[in-house]
C-alpha positions in Angstrom: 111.9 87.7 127.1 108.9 87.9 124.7 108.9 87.1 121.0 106.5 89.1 119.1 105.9 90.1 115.6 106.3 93.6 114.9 103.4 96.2 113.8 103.9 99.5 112.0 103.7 101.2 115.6 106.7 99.9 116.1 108.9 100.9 113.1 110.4 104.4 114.4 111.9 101.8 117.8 113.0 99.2 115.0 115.4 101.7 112.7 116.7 103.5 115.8 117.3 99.7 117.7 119.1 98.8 114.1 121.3 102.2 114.4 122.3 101.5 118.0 123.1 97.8 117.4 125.9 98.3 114.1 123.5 97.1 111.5 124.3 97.8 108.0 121.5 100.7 107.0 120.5 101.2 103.3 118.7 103.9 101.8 115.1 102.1 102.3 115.7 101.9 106.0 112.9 104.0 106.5 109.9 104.2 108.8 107.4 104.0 105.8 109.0 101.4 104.1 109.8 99.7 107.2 105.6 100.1 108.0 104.9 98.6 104.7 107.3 95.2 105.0 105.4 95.0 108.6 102.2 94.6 107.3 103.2 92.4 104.4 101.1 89.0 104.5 104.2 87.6 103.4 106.5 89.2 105.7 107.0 88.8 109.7 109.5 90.7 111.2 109.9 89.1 115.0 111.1 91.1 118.0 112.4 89.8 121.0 111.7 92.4 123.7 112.7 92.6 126.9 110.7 94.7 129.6 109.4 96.9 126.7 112.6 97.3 125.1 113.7 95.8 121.8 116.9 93.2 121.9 116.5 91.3 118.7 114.8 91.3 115.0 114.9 89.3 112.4 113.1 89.8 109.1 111.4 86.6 108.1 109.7 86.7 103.8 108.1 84.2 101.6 108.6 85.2 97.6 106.4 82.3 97.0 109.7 79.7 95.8 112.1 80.7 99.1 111.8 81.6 102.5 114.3 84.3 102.8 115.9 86.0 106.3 117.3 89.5 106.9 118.1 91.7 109.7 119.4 89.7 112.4 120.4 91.7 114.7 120.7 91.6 118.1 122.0 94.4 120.9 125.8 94.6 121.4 125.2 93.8 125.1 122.9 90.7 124.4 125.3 89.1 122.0 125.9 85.1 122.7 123.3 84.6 124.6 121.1 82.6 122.2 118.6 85.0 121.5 119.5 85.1 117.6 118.7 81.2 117.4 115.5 82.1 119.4 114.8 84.2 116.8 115.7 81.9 114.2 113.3 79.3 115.4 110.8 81.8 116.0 111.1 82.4 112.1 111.1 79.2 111.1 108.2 77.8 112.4 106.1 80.7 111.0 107.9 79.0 107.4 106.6 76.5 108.7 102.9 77.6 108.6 103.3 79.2 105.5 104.7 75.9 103.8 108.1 77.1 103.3 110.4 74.0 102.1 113.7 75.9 101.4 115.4 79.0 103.2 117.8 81.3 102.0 119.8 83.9 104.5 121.8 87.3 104.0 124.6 87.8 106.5 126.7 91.0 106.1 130.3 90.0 105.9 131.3 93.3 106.7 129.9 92.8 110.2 132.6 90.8 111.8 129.7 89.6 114.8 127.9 88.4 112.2 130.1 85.8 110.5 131.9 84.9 114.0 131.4 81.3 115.5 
């Protein structure tokens, strides 16, 4: 498994891994808004990929005051694996670089794999 940040190449394979995998889409879940958080300086959006395919995201931003994390997702057939605290770490050490000192996180509670233990 590889850990990589994404690039706006990659943002028609993102929004169609999010479809597959149950995330919650919103109206800007689009490929040029989508390009345009990707190459964000304050933005990383880290993929873990296995043998060219996507299996995980997770949307990493600095507003200046918060680090801030969306779009955790990970595929159905991954799930509980420990990918999503892969990813997690992955995120925070890029906080890390950035100087980040305090993290906030959306979770969709309408998502029941999200808020399970």
């Amino acid at each position: 498994m590889q850990f990589r940040t994404a690039t706006a190449d990659d943002a028609d394979r993102i929004l169609r891994f999010w479809q597959e995998s149950g995330a919650s889409m919103e109206p800007t879940d689009r490929v040029d808004e989508l390009r345009r958080v990707v190459t964000n300086p304050a933005a990383a959006l880290v993929l873990a990929v296995v043998e060219g395919e996507i299996i995980g995201t997770l949307l990493g931003t600095f507003d200046g005051w918060r680090g801030n994390m969306y779009r955790l997702v990970v595929h159905p057939g991954r799930r509980r694996e420990g990918i999503a605290r892969r990813l997690v770490r992955n995120v925070e050490q890029i906080f890390v670089e950035w100087g980040v000192r305090r993290i906030t996180v959306l979770i969709d509670v309408d998502r029941p794999w999200a808020v399970e233990c």
